[in-house]
C-alpha positions as CSV (number, residue, x, y, z in Angstrom):
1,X,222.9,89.4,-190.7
2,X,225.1,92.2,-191.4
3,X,223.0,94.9,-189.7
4,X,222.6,93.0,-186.3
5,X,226.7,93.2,-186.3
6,X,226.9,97.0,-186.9
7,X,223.5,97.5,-183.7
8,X,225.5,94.7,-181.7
9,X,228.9,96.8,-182.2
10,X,227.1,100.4,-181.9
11,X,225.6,99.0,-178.4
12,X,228.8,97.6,-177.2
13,X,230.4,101.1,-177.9
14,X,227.5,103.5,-176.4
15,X,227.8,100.9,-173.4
16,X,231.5,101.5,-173.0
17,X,231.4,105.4,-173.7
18,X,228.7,105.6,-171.1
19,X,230.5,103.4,-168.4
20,X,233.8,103.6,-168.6
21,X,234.3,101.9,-165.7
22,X,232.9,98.8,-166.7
23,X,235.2,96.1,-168.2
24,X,234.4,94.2,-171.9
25,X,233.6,91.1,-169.6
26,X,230.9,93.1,-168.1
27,X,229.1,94.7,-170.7
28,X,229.6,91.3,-172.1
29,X,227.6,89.8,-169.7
30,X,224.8,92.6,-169.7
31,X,224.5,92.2,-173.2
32,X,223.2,88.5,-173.0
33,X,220.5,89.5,-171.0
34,X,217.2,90.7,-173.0
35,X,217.3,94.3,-171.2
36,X,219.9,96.8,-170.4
37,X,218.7,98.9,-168.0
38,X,221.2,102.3,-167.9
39,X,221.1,103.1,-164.4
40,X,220.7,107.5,-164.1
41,X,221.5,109.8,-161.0
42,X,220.0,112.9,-161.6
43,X,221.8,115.6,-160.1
44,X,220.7,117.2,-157.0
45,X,219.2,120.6,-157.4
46,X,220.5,123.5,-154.6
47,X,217.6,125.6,-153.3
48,X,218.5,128.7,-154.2
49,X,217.8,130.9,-151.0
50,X,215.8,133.9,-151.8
51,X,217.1,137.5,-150.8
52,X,214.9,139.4,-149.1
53,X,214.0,142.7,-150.3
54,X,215.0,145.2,-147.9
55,X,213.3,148.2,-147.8
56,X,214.8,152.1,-147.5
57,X,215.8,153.1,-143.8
58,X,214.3,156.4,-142.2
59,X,217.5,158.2,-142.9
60,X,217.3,157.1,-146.5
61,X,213.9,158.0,-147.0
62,X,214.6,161.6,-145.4
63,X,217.3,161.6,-147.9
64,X,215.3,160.5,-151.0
65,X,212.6,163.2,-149.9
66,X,210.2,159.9,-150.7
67,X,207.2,161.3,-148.3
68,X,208.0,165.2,-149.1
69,X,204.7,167.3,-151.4
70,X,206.2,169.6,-153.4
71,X,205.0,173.1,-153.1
72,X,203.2,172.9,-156.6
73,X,201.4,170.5,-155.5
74,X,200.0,172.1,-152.3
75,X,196.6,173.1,-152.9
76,X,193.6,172.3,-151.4
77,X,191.8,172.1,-154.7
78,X,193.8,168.9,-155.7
79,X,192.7,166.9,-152.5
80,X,189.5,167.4,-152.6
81,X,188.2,164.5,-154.4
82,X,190.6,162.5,-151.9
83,X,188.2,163.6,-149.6
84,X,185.1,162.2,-151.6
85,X,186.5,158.7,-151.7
86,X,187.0,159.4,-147.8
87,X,183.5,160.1,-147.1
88,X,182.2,157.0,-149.5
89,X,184.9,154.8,-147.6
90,X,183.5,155.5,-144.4
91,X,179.8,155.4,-145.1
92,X,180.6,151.6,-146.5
93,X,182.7,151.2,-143.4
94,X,180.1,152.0,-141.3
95,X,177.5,150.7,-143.5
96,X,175.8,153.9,-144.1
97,X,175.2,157.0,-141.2
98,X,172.0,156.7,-140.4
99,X,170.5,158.8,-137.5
100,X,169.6,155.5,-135.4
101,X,173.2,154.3,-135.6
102,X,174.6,154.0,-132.5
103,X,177.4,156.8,-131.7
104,X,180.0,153.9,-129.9
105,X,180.0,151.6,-132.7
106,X,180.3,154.5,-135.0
107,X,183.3,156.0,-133.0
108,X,184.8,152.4,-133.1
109,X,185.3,152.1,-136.5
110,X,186.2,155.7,-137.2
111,X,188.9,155.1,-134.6
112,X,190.6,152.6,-136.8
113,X,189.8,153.9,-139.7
114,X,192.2,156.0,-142.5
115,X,192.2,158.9,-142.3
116,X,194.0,159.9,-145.3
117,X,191.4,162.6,-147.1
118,X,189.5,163.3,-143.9
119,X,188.6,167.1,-143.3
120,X,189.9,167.4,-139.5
121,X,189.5,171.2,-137.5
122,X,191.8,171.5,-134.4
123,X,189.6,172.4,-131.6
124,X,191.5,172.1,-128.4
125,X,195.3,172.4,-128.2
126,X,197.9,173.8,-125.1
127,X,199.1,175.7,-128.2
128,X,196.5,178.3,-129.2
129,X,198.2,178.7,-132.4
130,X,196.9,175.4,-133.3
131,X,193.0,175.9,-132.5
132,X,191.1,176.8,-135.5
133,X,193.5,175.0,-138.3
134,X,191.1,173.5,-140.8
135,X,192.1,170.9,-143.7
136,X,192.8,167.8,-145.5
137,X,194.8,165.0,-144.0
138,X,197.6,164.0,-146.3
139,X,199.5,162.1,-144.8
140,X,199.5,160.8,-141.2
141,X,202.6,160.1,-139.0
142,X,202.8,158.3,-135.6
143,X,203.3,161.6,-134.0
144,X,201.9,164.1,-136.8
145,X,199.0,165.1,-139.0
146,X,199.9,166.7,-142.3
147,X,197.2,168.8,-143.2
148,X,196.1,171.1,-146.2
149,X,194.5,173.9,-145.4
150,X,191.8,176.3,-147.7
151,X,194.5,178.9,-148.0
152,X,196.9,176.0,-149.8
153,X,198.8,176.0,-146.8
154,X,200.3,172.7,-145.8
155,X,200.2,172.3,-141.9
156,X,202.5,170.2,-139.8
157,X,200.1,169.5,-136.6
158,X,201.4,167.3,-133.6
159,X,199.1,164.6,-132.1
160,X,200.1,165.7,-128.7
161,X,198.1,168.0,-126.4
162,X,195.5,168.5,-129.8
163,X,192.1,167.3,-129.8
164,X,190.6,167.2,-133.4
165,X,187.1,167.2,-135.1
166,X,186.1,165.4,-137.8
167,X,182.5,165.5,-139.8
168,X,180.6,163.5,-141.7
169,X,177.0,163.5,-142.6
170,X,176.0,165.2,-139.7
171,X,178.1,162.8,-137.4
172,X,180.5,164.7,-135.2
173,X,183.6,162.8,-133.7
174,X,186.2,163.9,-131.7
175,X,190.2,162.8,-132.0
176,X,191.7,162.9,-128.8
177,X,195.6,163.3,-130.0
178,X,197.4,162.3,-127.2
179,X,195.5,158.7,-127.5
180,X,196.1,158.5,-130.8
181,X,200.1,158.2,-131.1
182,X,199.6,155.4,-133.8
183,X,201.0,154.8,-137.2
184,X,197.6,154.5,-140.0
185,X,199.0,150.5,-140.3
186,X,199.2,150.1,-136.6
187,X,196.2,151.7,-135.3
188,X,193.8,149.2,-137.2
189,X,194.6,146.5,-135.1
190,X,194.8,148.2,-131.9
191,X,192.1,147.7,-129.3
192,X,190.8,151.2,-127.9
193,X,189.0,151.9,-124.7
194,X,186.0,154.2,-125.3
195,X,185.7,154.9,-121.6
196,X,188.4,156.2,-119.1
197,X,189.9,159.6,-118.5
198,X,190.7,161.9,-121.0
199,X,192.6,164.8,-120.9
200,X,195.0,167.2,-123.7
């Protein structure tokens, strides 16, 4: 029948335009057979190698003024209800103060705790300047606490030779600064010794 010419002579042409390689003889020959099978090699796909994000450096975060409070927004006023979620983070931490908790296990957790929004007093320091400084922790560095103070005055306090006070729900504990030379991320995972010498 006319038809089965023009499929046979549309087959023999898609066969040659696909392998052009092949010779007439050949697709000849794979035409008598009741199957064609078109044989495919799918191209390889090339991982594409993800680019890590790199983060600023110190000098460019200096620059970028990224950790810096502007002096409109220094005042005590604004940070206290930082210092609410504080105190509700801490008594879920430490699964409620109650008066029979025991002081150790207390002190444990509050040592690697954040302490972004705690109220802190210095009470000891080699610097008697420092003794008596009372405020908010904004932000805490590996060597420094930045602190806001009642009088909306934003204190720069080093860890070193300070001892601070914290106080929450009657529970008084003590941060001995020169132990403390941690980074907030770092400190969490950090075991402390309750016990040993201590000194400013």
């Amino acid at each position: 029948p006319q038809g089965s010419e023009k499929a046979k002579t549309f087959v023999h042409a898609f066969l040659k335009r696909s392998m052009p390689k092949l010779k007439d003889e050949a697709i000849q020959e794979m035409l008598t057979r009741k199957a064609v099978v078109l044989e495919h090699y799918p191209k390889k796909k090339t991982k594409q190698k993800r680019k890590k994000t790199k983060g600023f450096t110190a000098k460019q975060r200096r620059e970028l003024r990224l950790f810096e409070i502007e002096p409109e927004q220094q005042r005590y006023a604004i940070f206290l209800p930082l210092h609410e979620l504080w105190k509700q983070y801490i008594r879920d931490l430490c699964h409620g103060l109650k008066p029979d908790a025991q002081p150790h296990m207390i002190q444990g957790k509050l040592l690697k705790a954040d302490l972004h929004g705690a109220i802190v007093t210095v009470t000891k320091s080699k610097c008697p300047s420092y003794v008596g400084i009372t405020g908010i922790i904004l932000q805490e560095f590996k060597h420094v606490f930045k602190i806001i103070t009642k009088e909306d005055k934003l204190k720069v306090v080093p860890k070193l030779n300070n001892v601070f006070s914290l106080e929450l729900d009657g529970f008084i504990s003590y941060i001995y600064g020169s132990k403390f030379l941690l980074r907030a991320s770092e400190r969490s995972a950090k075991k402390f010794k309750l016990k040993g010498t201590i000194d400013l």
